[in-house]
Every structure is written in C-alpha cells, then in structure tokens.
mmCIF file of the C-alpha atoms, coordinates in Angstrom:
data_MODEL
# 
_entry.id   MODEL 
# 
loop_
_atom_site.group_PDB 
_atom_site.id 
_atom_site.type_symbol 
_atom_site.label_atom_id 
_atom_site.label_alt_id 
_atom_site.label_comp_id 
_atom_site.label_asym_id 
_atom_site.label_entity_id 
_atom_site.label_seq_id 
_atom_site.pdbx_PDB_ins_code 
_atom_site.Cartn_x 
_atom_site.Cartn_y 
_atom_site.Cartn_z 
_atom_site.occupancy 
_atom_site.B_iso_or_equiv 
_atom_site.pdbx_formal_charge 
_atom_site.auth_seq_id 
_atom_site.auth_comp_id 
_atom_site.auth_asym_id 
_atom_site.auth_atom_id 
_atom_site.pdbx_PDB_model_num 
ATOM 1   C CA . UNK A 1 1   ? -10.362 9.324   -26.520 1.00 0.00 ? 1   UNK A CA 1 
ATOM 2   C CA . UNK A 1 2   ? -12.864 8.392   -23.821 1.00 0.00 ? 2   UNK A CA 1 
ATOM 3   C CA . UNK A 1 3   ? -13.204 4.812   -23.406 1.00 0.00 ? 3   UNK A CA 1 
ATOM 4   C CA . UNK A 1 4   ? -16.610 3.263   -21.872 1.00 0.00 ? 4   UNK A CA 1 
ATOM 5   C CA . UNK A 1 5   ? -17.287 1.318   -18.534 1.00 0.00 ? 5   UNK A CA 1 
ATOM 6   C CA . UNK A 1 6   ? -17.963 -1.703  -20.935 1.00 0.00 ? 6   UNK A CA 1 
ATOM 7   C CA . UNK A 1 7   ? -14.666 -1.851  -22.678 1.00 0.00 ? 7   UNK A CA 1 
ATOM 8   C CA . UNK A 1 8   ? -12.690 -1.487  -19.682 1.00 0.00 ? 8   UNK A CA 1 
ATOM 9   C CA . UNK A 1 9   ? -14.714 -4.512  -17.794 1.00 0.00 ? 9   UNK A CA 1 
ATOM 10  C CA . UNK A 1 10  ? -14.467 -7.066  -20.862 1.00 0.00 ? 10  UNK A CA 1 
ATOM 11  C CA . UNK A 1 11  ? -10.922 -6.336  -20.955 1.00 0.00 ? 11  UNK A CA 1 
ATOM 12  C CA . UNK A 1 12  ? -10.476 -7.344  -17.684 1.00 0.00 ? 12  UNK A CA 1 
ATOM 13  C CA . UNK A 1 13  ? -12.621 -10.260 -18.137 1.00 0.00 ? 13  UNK A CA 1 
ATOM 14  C CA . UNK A 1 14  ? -10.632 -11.417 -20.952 1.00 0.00 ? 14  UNK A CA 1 
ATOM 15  C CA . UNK A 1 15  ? -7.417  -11.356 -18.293 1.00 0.00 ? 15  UNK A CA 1 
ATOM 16  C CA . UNK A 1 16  ? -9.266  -13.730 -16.379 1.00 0.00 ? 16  UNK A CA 1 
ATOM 17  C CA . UNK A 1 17  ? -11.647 -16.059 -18.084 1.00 0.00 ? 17  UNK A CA 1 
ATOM 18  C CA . UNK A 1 18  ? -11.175 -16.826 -21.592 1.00 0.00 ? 18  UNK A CA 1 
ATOM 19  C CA . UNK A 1 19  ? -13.405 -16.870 -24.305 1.00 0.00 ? 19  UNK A CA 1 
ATOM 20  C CA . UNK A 1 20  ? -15.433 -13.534 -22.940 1.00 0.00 ? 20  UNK A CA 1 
ATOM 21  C CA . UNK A 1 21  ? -17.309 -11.560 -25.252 1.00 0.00 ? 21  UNK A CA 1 
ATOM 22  C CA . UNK A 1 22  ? -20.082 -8.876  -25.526 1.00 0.00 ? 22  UNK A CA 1 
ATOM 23  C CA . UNK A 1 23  ? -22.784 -11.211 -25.314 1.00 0.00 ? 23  UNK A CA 1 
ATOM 24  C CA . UNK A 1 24  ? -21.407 -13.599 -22.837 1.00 0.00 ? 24  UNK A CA 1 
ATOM 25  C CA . UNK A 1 25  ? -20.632 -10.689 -20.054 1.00 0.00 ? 25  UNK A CA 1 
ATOM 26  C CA . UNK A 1 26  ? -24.325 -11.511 -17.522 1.00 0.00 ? 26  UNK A CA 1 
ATOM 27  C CA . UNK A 1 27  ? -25.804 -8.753  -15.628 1.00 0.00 ? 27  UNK A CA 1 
ATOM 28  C CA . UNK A 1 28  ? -24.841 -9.958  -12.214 1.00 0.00 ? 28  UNK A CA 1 
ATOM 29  C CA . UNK A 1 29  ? -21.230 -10.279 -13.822 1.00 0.00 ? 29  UNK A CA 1 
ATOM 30  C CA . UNK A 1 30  ? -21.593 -6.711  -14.912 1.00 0.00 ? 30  UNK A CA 1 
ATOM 31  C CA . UNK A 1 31  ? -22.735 -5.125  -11.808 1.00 0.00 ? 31  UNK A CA 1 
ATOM 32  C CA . UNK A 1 32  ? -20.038 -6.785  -9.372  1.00 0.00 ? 32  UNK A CA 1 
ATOM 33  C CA . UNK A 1 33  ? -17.287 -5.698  -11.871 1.00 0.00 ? 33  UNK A CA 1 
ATOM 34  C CA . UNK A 1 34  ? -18.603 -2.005  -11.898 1.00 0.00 ? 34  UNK A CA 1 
ATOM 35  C CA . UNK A 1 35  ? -18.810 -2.306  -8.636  1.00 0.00 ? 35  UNK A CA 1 
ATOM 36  C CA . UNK A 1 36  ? -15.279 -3.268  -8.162  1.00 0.00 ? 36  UNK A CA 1 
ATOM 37  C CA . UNK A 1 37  ? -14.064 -1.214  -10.693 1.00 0.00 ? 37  UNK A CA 1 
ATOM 38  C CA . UNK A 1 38  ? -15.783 2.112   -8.310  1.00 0.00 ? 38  UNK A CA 1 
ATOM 39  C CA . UNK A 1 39  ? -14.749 0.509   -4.686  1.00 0.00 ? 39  UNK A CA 1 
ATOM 40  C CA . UNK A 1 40  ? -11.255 -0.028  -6.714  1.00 0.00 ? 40  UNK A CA 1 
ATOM 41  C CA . UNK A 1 41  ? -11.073 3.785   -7.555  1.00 0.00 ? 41  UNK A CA 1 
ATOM 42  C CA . UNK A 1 42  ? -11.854 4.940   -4.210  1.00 0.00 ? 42  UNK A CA 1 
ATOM 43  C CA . UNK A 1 43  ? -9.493  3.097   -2.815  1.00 0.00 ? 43  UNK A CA 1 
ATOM 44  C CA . UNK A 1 44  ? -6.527  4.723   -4.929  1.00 0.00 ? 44  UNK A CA 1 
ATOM 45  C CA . UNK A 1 45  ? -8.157  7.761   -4.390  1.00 0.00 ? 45  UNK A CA 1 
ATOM 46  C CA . UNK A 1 46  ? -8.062  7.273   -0.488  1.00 0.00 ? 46  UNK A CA 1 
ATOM 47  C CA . UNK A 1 47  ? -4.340  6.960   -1.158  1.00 0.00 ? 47  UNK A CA 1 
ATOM 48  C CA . UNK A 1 48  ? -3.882  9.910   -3.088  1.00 0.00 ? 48  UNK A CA 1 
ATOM 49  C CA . UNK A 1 49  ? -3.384  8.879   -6.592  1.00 0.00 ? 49  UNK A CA 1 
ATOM 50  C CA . UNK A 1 50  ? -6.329  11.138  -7.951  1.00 0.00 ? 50  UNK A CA 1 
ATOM 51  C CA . UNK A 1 51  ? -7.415  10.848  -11.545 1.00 0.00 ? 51  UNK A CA 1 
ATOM 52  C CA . UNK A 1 52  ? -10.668 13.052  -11.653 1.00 0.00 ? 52  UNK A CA 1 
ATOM 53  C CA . UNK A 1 53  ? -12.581 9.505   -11.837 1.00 0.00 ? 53  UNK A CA 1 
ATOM 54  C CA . UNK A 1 54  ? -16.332 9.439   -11.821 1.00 0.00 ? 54  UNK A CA 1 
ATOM 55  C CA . UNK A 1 55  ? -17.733 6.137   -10.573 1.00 0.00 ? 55  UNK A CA 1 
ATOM 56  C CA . UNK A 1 56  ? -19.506 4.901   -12.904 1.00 0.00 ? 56  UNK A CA 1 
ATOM 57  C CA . UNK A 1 57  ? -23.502 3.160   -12.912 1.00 0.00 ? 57  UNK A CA 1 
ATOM 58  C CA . UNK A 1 58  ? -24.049 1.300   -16.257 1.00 0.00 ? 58  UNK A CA 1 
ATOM 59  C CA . UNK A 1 59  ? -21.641 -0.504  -18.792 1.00 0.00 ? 59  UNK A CA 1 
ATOM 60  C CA . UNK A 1 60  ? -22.379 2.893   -21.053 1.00 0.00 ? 60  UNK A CA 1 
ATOM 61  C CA . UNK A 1 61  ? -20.610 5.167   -18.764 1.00 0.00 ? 61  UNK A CA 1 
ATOM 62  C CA . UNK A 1 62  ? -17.676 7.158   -19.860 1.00 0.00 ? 62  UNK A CA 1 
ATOM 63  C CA . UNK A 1 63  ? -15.044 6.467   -17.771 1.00 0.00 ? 63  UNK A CA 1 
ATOM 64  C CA . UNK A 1 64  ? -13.288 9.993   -16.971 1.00 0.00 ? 64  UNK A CA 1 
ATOM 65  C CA . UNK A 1 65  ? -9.290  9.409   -16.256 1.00 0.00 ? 65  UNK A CA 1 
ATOM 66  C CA . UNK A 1 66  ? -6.525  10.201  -18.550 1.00 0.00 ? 66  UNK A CA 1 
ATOM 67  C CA . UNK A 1 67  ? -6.311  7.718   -22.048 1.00 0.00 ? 67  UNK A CA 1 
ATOM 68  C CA . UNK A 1 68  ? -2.752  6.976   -20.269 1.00 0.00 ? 68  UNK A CA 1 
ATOM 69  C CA . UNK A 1 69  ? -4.671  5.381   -17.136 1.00 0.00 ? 69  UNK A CA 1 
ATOM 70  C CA . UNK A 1 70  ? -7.193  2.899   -18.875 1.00 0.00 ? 70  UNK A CA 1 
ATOM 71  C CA . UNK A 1 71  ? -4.318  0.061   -19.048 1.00 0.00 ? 71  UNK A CA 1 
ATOM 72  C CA . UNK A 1 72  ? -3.202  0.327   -15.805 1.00 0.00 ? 72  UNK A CA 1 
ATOM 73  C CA . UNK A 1 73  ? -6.787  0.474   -14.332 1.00 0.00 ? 73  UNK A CA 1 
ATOM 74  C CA . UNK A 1 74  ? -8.031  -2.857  -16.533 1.00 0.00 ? 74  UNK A CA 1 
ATOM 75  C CA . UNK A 1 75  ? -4.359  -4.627  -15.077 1.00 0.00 ? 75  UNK A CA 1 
ATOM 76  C CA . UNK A 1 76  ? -5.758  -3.811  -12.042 1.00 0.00 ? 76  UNK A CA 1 
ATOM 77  C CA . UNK A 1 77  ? -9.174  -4.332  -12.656 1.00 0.00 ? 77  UNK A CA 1 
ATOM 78  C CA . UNK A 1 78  ? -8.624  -7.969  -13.464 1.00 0.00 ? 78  UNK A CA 1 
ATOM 79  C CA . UNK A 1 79  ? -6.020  -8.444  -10.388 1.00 0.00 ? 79  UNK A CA 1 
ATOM 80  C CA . UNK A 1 80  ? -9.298  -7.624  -7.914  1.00 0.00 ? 80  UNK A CA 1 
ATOM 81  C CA . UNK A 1 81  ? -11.876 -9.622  -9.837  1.00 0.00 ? 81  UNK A CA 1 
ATOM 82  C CA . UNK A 1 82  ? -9.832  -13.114 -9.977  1.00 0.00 ? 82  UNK A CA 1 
ATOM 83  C CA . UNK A 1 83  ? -10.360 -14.692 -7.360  1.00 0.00 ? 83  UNK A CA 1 
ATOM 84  C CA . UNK A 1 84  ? -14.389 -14.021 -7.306  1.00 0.00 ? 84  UNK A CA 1 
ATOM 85  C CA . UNK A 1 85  ? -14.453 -15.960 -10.847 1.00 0.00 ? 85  UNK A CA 1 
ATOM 86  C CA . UNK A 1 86  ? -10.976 -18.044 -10.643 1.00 0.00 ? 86  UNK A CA 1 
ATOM 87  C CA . UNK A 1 87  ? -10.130 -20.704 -7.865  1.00 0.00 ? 87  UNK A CA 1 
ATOM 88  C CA . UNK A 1 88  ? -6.974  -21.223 -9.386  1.00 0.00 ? 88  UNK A CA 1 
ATOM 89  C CA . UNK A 1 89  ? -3.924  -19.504 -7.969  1.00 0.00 ? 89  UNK A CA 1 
ATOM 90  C CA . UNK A 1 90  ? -3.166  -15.995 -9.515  1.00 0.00 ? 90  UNK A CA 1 
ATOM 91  C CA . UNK A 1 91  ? -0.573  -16.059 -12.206 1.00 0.00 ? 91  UNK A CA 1 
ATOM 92  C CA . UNK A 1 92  ? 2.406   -14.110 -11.231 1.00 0.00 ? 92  UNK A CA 1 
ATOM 93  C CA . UNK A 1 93  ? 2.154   -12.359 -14.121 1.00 0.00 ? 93  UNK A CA 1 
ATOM 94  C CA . UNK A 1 94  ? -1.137  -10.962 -13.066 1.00 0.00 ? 94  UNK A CA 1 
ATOM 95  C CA . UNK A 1 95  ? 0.314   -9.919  -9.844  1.00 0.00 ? 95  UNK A CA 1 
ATOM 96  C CA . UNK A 1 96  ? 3.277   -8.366  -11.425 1.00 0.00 ? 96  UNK A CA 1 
ATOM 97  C CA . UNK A 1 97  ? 0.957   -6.277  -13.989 1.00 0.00 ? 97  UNK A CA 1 
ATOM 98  C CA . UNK A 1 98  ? -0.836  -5.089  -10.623 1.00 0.00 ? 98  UNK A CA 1 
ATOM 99  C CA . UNK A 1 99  ? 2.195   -4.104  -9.393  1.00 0.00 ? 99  UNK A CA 1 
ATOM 100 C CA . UNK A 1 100 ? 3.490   -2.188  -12.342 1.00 0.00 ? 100 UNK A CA 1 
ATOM 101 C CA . UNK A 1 101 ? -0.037  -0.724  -13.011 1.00 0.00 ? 101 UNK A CA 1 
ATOM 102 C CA . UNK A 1 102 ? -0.045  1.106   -9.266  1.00 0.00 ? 102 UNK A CA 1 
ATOM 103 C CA . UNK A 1 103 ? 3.239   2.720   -10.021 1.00 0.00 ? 103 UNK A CA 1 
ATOM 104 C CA . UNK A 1 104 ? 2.531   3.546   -13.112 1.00 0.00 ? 104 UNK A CA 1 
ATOM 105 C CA . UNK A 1 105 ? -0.952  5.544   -11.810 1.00 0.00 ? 105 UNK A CA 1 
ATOM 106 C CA . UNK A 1 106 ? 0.868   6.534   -8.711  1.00 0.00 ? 106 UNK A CA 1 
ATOM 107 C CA . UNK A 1 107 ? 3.372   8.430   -11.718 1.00 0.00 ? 107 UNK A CA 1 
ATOM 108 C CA . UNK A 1 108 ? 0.482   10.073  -13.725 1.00 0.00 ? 108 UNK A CA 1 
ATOM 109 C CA . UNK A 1 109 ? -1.389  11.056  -10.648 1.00 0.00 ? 109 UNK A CA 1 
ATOM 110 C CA . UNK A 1 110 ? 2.167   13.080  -9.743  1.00 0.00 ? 110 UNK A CA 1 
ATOM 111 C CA . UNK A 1 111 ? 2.256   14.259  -13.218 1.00 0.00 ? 111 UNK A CA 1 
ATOM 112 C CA . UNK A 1 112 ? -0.126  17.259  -12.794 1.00 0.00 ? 112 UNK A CA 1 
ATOM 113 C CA . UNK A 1 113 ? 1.173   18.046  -9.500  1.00 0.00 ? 113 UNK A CA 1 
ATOM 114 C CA . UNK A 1 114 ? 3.757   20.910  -8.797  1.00 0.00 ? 114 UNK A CA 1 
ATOM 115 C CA . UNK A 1 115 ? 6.091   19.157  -6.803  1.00 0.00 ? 115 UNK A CA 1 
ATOM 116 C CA . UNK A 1 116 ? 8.588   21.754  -5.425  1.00 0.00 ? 116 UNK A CA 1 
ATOM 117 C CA . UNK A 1 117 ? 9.045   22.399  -1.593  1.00 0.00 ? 117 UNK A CA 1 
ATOM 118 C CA . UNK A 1 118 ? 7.193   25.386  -0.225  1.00 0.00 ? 118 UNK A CA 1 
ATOM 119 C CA . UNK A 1 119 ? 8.274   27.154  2.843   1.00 0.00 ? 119 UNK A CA 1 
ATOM 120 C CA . UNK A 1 120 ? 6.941   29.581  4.799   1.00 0.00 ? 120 UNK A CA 1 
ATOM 121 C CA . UNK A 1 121 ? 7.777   33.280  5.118   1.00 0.00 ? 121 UNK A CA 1 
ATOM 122 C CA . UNK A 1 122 ? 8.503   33.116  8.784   1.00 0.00 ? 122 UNK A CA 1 
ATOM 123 C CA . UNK A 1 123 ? 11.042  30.471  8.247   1.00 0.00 ? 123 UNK A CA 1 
ATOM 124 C CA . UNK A 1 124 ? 14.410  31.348  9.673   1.00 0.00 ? 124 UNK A CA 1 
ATOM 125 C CA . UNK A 1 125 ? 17.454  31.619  7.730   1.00 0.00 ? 125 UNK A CA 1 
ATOM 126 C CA . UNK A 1 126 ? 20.715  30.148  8.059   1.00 0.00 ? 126 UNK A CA 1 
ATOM 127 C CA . UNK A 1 127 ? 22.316  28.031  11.079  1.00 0.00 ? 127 UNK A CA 1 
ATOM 128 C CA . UNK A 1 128 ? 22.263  31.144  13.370  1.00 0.00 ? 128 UNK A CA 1 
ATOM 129 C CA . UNK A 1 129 ? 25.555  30.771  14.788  1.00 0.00 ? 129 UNK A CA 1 
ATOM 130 C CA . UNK A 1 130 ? 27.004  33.117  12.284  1.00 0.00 ? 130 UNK A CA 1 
ATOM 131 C CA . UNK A 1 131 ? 27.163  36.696  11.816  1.00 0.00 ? 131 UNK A CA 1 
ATOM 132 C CA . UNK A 1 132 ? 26.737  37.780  8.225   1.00 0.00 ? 132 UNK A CA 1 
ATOM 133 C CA . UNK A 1 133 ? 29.943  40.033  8.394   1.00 0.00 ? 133 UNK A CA 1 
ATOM 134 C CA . UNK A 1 134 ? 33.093  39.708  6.327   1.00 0.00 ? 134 UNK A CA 1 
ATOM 135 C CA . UNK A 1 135 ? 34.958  38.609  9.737   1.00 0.00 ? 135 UNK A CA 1 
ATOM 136 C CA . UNK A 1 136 ? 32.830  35.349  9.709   1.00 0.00 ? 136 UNK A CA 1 
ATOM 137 C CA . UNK A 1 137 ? 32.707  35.403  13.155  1.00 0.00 ? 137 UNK A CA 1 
ATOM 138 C CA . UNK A 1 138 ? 30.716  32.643  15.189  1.00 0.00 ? 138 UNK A CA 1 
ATOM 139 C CA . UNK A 1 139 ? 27.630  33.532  17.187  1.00 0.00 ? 139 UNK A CA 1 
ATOM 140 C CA . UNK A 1 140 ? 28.649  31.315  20.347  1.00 0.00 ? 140 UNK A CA 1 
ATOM 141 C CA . UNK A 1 141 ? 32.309  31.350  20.529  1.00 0.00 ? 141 UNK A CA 1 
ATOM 142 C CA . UNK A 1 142 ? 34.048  28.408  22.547  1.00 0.00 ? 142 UNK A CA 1 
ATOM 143 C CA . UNK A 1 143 ? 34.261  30.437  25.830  1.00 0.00 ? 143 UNK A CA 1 
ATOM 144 C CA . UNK A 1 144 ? 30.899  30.417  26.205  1.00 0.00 ? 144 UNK A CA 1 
ATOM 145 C CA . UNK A 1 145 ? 30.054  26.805  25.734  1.00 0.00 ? 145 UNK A CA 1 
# 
C-alpha cells in the first residue's frame, strides 16, 4: 500500500486542529507541512533511522517508507507542526505518541539491518597468557612479575 503526501498531512492536521478536511487544508498550510514533513525526515535520517524516504514536492506524492512507518511518521508529523498552528500547550498525549513513534521507527529502521558483531581477521585470540597445551600452563608465571 503506498499512501500519498496528502493523506499523511491531513492526518496530522486532524491531531491538531479539528474539523480539517480536504477542502479546508490552504496552500500555504500545505507547503509548510510538506516542508516539515521533508526537514522532519532528514532529520531522522541524520540520526540513522533510514527508511528509503523520498522528500516529497506536492500533496500527490507517494510517500516511499514501509506501510508500518506511516503512523509513526503522522504522530510525529503532528508533534512538529503544533505549535506553528496551536498556542495552547501540547497535550501530553501528543508528546507521548512522539515519543513512542521514534522508537517505534528507530525499531523498523533496525529491522533490515544485520545486526551481528563483525571482527576482523587480524584480531587476536584469547587472553595470551596461556599456552594452548594440555598442561595449561600460564604465559607469565609469578616469578616473573
């Protein structure tokens, strides 16, 4: 399912001011949310929680991140646009839905990602105060400390 610039913006909208529809989203209130919604992206992106996202231009762009994301990003989407249309104090609830939606992007960014340690080849082995002999025998014995 890809969902559209426009859908993701109203959503938010609807966090935030009530009674927004289709018709009553202006083009000045469309441009500052895509342009949130892109500054937004880079800024996750800048702390490595990558999605493959594409900022977007108009309200008819496809926005290209997991189905999984689109929740998370309108939670947050709303949380950054606030306090340009509210003067009220943020709900708690909103800042608690930002919250949860970084973790949960922060989890689906590490999703893809193959998580297990690599070491190098030159990397030594053991302690290297043993010898590998049945004896067991330490490398520095106590006379020589």
């Amino acid at each position: 399912m890809t969902e559209k610039a426009k859908g993701i913006i109203l959503d938010a909208f609807e966090d935030i001011v009530s009674g927004m529809d289709e018709d009553s989203l202006e083009a000045a209130d469309a441009r500052t949310a895509i342009r949130t919604l892109n500054r937004m992206m880079a800024t996750l992106e800048a702390r490595s929680i990558f999605f493959g996202f594409t900022p977007v231009t108009t309200l008819s762009s496809e926005v290209t991140v997991d189905d999984g994301a689109i929740d998370p990003i309108i939670q947050l989407l709303a949380f950054r646009l606030w306090p340009k249309y509210r003067s009220a104090p943020m709900p708690e609830i909103l800042s608690a839905n930002a919250s949860q939606a970084i973790n949960t992007l922060l989890l689906i960014s590490l999703a893809d990602k193959d998580l297990t340690p690599t070491y190098p080849d030159i990397l030594p082995v053991g302690s290297g105060n043993t010898y590998y002999t049945d004896a067991g025998e330490v490398f520095y014995s106590e006379d020589t400390l």
